[in-house]
C-alpha positions in Angstrom: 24.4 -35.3 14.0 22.7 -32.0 12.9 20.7 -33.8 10.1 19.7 -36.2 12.2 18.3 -33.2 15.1 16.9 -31.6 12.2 15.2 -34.6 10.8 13.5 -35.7 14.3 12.2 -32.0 14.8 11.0 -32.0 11.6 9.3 -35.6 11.9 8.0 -34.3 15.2 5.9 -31.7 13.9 4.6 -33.5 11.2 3.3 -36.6 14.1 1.5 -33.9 15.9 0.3 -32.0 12.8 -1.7 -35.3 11.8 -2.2 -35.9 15.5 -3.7 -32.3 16.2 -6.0 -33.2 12.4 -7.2 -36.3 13.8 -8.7 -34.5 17.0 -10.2 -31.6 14.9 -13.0 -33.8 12.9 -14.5 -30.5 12.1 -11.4 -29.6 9.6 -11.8 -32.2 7.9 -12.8 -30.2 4.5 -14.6 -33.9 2.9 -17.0 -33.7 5.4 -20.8 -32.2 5.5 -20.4 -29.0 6.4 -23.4 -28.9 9.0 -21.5 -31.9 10.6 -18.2 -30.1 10.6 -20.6 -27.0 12.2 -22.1 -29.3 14.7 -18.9 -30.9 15.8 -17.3 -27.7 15.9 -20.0 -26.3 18.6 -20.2 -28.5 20.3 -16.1 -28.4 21.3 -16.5 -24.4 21.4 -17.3 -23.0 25.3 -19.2 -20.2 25.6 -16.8 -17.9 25.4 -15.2 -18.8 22.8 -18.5 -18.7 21.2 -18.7 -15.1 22.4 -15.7 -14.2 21.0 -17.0 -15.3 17.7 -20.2 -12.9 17.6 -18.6 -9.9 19.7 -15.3 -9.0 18.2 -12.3 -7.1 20.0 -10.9 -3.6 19.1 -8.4 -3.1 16.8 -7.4 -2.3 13.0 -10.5 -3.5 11.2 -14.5 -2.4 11.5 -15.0 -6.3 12.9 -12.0 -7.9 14.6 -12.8 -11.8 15.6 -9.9 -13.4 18.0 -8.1 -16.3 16.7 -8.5 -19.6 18.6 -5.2 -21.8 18.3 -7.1 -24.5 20.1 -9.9 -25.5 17.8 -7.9 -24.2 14.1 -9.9 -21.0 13.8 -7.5 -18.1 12.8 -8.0 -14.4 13.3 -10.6 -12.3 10.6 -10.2 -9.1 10.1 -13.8 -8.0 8.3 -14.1 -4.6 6.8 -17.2 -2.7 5.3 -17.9 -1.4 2.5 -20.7 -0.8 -0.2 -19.0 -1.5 -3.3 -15.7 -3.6 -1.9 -13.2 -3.0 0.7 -13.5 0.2 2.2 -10.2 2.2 3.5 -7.6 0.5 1.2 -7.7 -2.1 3.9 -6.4 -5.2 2.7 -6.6 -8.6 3.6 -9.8 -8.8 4.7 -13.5 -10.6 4.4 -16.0 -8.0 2.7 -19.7 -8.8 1.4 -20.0 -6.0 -1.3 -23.7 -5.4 -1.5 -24.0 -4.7 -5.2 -22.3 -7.9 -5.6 -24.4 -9.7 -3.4 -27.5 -8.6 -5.7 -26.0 -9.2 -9.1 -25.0 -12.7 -7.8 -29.2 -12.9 -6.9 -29.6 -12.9 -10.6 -33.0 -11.4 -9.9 -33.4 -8.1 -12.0 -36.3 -6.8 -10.2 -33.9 -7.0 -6.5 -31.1 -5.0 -8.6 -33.9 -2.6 -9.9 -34.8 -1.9 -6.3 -31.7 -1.7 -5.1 -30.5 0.7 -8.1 -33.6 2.8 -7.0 -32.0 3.9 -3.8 -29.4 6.2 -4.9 
């Protein structure tokens, strides 16, 4: 009887895990991504769009809700100039000198060496 309980909760959750998929087109990762972007929009109200650009206090720099309805989980972003500052881990960072050796143009990193 307990297997049985256990295998019907378990079958449950995966019926609405494919369900709650199939109602999310934008999570579909095969898809173009500007499709999965419009899609995405145009389920989002505004302010849950909001939410998106103006962040919330807590223990990151940026701190974007998550939204359980449309799949979009909570980011924590942190700055930093050359990677993650604070020791704060688990986050999303854009380290700038990164961001120019990844340019592959020497003259950007020449100008950007030139300011320190």
């Amino acid at each position: 009887m307990k297997s049985q309980f256990i295998f019907l909760i378990g079958l449950a959750i995966a019926v609405l895990a494919i369900a709650t998929d199939e109602f999310r087109p934008w999570m579909d990762a095969n898809a173009d991504p500007s499709l999965r972007a419009q899609l995405l929009l145009k389920q989002m109200t505004t302010q849950e769009k909001l939410n998106m650009v103006h962040g919330w206090s807590g223990n990151y720099v940026g701190n974007v809700v998550a939204n359980s309805r449309l799949g979009i989980p909570f980011l924590g972003l942190e700055d930093g100039p050359q990677g993650v500052a604070d020791g704060v881990t688990e986050v999303t960072a854009w380290p700038s000198a990164l961001t120019v050796v990844c340019s592959w143009d020497r003259f950007v990193f020449v100008v950007y060496l030139c300011q320190f």
